[in-house]
Phi, psi and omega in degrees: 000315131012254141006264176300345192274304181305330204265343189254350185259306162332284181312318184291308207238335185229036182286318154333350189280287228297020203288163186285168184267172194251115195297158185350293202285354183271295176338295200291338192258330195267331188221058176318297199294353193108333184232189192233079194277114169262114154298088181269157182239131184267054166263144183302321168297000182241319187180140182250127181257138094357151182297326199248029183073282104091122164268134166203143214142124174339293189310317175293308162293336196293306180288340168306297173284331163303302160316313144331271222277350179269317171093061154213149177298145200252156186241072188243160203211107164288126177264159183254333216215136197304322198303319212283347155279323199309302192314336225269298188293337160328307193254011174090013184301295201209146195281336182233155150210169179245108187214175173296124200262080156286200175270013163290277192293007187259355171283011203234306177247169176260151182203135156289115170354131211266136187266017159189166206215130182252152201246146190238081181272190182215124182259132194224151169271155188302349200248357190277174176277001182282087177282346181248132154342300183288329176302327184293330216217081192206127170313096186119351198261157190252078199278087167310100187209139157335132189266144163096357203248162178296322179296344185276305170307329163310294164304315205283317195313286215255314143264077195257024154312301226270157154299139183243125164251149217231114170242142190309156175328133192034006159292054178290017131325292190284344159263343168300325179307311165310309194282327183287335161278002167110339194314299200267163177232351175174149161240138216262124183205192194257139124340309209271313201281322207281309223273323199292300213273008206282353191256355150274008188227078184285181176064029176242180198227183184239154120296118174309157177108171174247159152281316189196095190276141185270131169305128149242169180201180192252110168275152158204217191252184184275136156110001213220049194308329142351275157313299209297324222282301172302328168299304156347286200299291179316316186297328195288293176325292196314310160273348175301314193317292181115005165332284196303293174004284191297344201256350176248003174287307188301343181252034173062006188302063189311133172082018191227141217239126168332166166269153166322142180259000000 
């Protein structure tokens, strides 16, 4: 029973085990201390903390099994703010983190393909004339977005008609404030962060359409190709697998879809 029980938990749930193993030299670049040290950044579509410390999340899961499947013991180390991962693994801190590989961080880490993909929508008030993608992406219109962030790269991308105006990470207080007094004409935020935070922001509406999906993926450091190759190798398993999948259907991730295979 044993047996079958092991062998029905492979197929559901742990097809990610099956990534090829990882030779000396992948180890050594990918865990130099021995263990698999993780930077988690505790934005909620990536990972969520406990009262009791407790990491849970894609992102959480994702290190957790990457660790496994390397055959070394894991390390995560809750991050508050994407730079401070980027740093942690920058300065040898932590061997991985998982985030959007904009091109700032990508002058810094190596990013793996991406293993989930985030829907980039636009909130506007209910009275505005912006019924459309295309109204927004107009010469004079005003895009309230995270400064430093893949939704900033996104919007520069995708509507690059409109003006971008730039508020620190997840204060969407403070863009909501802009749009309602007019200073913004819309603001660019995640599906998942837009649908949690909307009910602090009335009167306001979605534009249909996405702008864009934002990549998240697994970094590590420069220099070190081994690692990267494996990390690569994994990520690709991890969505052939139905891993990612099964970890943002548990962890609830609205708008957001494995990366391509």
């Amino acid at each position: 029973m044993r047996t079958i029980f092991a062998c029905l938990f492979v197929l559901l749930f742990g097809a990610a085990a099956l990534a090829q193993s990882a030779t000396p030299e992948q180890k050594a670049q990918l865990a130099p201390s021995g263990k698999l040290r993780a930077a988690v950044v505790t934005i909620p579509f990536l990972a969520k903390q406990s009262a009791d410390g407790q990491l849970t999340g894609v992102a959480a899961d994702l290190g957790v099994e990457l660790a496994r499947v390397l055959g070394v013991p894991y390390e995560a180390q809750a991050i508050k703010a994407p730079p401070d991962g980027v740093a942690a693994v920058r300065d040898g801190k932590a061997d991985i983190t998982f985030l959007a590989p904009t091109p700032e961080r990508n002058r810094i880490l190596d990013f793996a393909p991406a293993f989930m993909e985030m829907e980039l929508t636009l909130l506007v008030m209910a009275g505005s004339p912006i019924q459309t993608l295309a109204d927004a992406d107009q010469p004079g219109r005003r895009i309230v977005v995270y400064e430093r962030s893949a939704n900033e790269e996104m919007v520069r991308q995708k509507l690059s008609k409109a003006t971008r105006l730039l508020v620190p990470l997840s204060d969407y207080k403070k863009a909501y404030e802009m749009i309602r007094s007019g200073e913004a004409d819309a603001f660019a935020d995640l599906l998942y962060q837009t649908a949690a935070n909307q009910k602090d922001m009335p009167g306001t509406r979605l534009v249909p359409g996405v702008i864009g999906r934002n990549a998240l993926a697994i970094g590590n450091g420069k220099g070190k190709p081994a690692a990267a190759a494996y990390v690569k190798a994994f990520t690709a398993t991890a969505i052939q697998s139905g891993f990612v999948a099964k970890s943002i259907e548990k962890a609830n991730v609205r708008g957001a879809v494995p990366g391509p295979i």
